[in-house]
N, C-alpha and C positions, 0 to 999 in steps of 0.2 A: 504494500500500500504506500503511494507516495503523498507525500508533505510537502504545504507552498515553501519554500527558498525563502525567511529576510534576508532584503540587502544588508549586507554586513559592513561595519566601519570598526576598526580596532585603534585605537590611540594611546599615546603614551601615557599623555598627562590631561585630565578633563575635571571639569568641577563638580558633577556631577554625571554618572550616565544616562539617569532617568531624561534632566532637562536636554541634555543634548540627544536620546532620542525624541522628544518632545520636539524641538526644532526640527526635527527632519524628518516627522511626520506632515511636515505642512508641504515637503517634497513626492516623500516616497511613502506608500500603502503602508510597510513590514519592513522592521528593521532591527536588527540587532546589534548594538553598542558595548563593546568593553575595552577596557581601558589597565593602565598597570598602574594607575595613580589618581585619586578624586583630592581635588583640594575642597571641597565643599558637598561630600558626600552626607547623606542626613537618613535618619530612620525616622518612625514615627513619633507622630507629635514632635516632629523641627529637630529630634536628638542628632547630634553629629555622629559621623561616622567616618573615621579615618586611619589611617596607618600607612607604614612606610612605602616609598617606593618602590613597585617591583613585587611588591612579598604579599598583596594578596591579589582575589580574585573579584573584580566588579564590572557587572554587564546587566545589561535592560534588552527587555523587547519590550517591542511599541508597534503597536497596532493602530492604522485608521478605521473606525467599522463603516460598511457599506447599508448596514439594517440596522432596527433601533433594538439595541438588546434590553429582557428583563433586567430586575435586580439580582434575579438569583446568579443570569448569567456574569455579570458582572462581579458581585461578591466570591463567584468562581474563581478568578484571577489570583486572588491569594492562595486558596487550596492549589490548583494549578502549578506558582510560582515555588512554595514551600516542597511538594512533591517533587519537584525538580529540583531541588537543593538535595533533600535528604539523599535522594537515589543517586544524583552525582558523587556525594560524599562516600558511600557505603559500595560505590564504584572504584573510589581511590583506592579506601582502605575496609579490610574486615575486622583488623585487630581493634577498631572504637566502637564503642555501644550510643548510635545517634538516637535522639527522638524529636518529636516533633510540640513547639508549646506552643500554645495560644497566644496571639493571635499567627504570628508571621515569622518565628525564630525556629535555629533549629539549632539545638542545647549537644553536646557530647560528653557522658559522662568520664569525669576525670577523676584522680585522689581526695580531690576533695570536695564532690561532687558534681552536680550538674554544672556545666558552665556553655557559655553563648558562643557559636561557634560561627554560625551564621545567620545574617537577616532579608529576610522579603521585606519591600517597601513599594506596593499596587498604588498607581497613581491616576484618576481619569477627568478628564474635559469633557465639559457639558456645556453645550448651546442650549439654552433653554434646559429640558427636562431631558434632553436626546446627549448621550454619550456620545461624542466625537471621536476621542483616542482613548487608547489604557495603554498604559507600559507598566511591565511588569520589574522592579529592579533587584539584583542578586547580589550580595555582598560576602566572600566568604576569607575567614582567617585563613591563611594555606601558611607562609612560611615567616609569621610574624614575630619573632623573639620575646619581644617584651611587648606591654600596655601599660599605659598612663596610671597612675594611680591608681586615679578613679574608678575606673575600670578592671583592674587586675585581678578583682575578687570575683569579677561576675562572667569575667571575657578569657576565653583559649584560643586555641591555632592548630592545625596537625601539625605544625613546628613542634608545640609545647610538649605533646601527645604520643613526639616521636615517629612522627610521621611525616620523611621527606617528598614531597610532590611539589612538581611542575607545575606553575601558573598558568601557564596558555594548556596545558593538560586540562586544568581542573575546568579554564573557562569553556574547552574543547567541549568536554561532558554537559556544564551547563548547558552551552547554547542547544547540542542536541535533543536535553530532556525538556528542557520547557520547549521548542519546536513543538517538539511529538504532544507533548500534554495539552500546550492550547487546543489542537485537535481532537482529541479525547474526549467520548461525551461525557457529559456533565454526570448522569446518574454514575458511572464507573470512576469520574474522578470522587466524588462523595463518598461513597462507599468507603476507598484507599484513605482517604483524607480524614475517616471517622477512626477506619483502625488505628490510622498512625496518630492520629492526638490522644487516643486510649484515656478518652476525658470521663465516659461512665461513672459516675459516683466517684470521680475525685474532689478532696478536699482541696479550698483555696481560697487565698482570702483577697476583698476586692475593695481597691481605693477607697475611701470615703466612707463605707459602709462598714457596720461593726460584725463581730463574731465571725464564726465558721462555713462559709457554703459551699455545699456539693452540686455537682452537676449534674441536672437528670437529661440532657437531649440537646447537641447540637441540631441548629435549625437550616436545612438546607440553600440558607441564605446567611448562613456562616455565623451568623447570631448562637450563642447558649442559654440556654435556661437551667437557672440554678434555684435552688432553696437553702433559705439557713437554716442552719440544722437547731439551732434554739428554740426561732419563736414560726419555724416553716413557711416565713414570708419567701413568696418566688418575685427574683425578677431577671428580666433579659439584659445578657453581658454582652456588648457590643466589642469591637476591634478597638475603640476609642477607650474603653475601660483598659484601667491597669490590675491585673492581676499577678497573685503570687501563688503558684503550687504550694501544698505544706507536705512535702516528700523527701 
């Protein structure tokens, strides 16, 4: 079964991939962007994202759409994008135990536990109520040394993990898995995208809000429905909520 071609642009040094696929969607349909350096790389809610020259892995696909898609289709992009992370990475190596956390990361367990190894950051353009673009953007630690402070306690690398891999390898992988997964239907990437957040009655606790809540059902619009387990108030955890696993 063949797959559309994005036209591909690889650069050294870029500010972002996501923006600079974004720009050249106003040229080209499909495109794929990576880069061996973001000076202005960002996760959710505006977080920065960066590190050194050369040593990791960051690339975007960017989509113009031709039809107006649902939400559901749309809130697909992150399952989509995060599936192609994990399977790239469990592509590199077997010797790491990855999983996949809510909303858009993917964690590899280390000595001293879970840490952030890679992030999805789904971005889209709307005229009106009509989606224009999505770009999907992939950020992954490959041969990072160290991290900032701030960071050290929550952030890894297959460097850290002992695992040497190739950069234009790792982006190689990328761009083929998210390819193939935009094409994917929607009910088979959900399904993949349910086992691997393995959220079922996990405990975890959510900004702003007190005590303990488990999950009973993500929502095929990537939403969860959680209950506290105290006073069994339910409500809906959006991608915009911060949440903490308690594992």
């Amino acid at each position: 079964m063949g797959y559309p071609t994005p036209i591909e642009f690889h650069l050294p040094t870029v500010s972002s991939t996501n923006d600079y696929a974004k720009e050249l969607l106003v040229t080209y349909p499909y495109v794929f962007v990576s880069a061996m350096h973001q000076t202005a790389g960002r996760g959710r809610k505006g977080r920065s994202w960066s590190g050194d020259y050369g040593l990791n892995a960051y690339c975007s696909l960017g989509i113009r759409h031709t039809v107006q898609l649902s939400y559901e289709d749309l809130s697909s992009y992150m399952a989509r994008g995060a599936l192609a992370a994990i399977d790239a990475l469990r592509s590199i190596t077997d010797r790491i135990q990855f999983r996949l956390k809510y909303p858009n990361d993917v964690h590899a367990l280390t000595p001293d536990g879970w840490k952030k190894i890679c992030g999805v950051l789904v971005e889209h353009e709307f005229q009106g109520d009509r989606c224009m673009t999505s770009v999907i953007g992939i950020g992954v630690n490959v041969q990072q040394e160290r991290f900032p402070e701030t960071i050290s306690t929550i952030g890894t690398s297959l460097y850290q993990l002992g695992v040497h891999a190739n950069v234009l390898v790792v982006l190689e992988c990328l761009k083929s898995n998210i390819t193939v997964q935009r094409m994917r239907p929607w009910h088979e990437v959900y399904e993949e995208w349910i086992r691997e957040l393995d959220l079922q009655h996990k405990q975890l606790s959510i900004a702003g809000e007190e005590g303990i809540w488990k999950v009973l059902e993500v929502l095929p619009d990537g939403r969860l429905v959680a209950t506290n387990e105290r006073t069994t108030k339910e409500r809906i955890i959006t991608d915009g909520d911060t949440i903490r696993y308690l594992d």
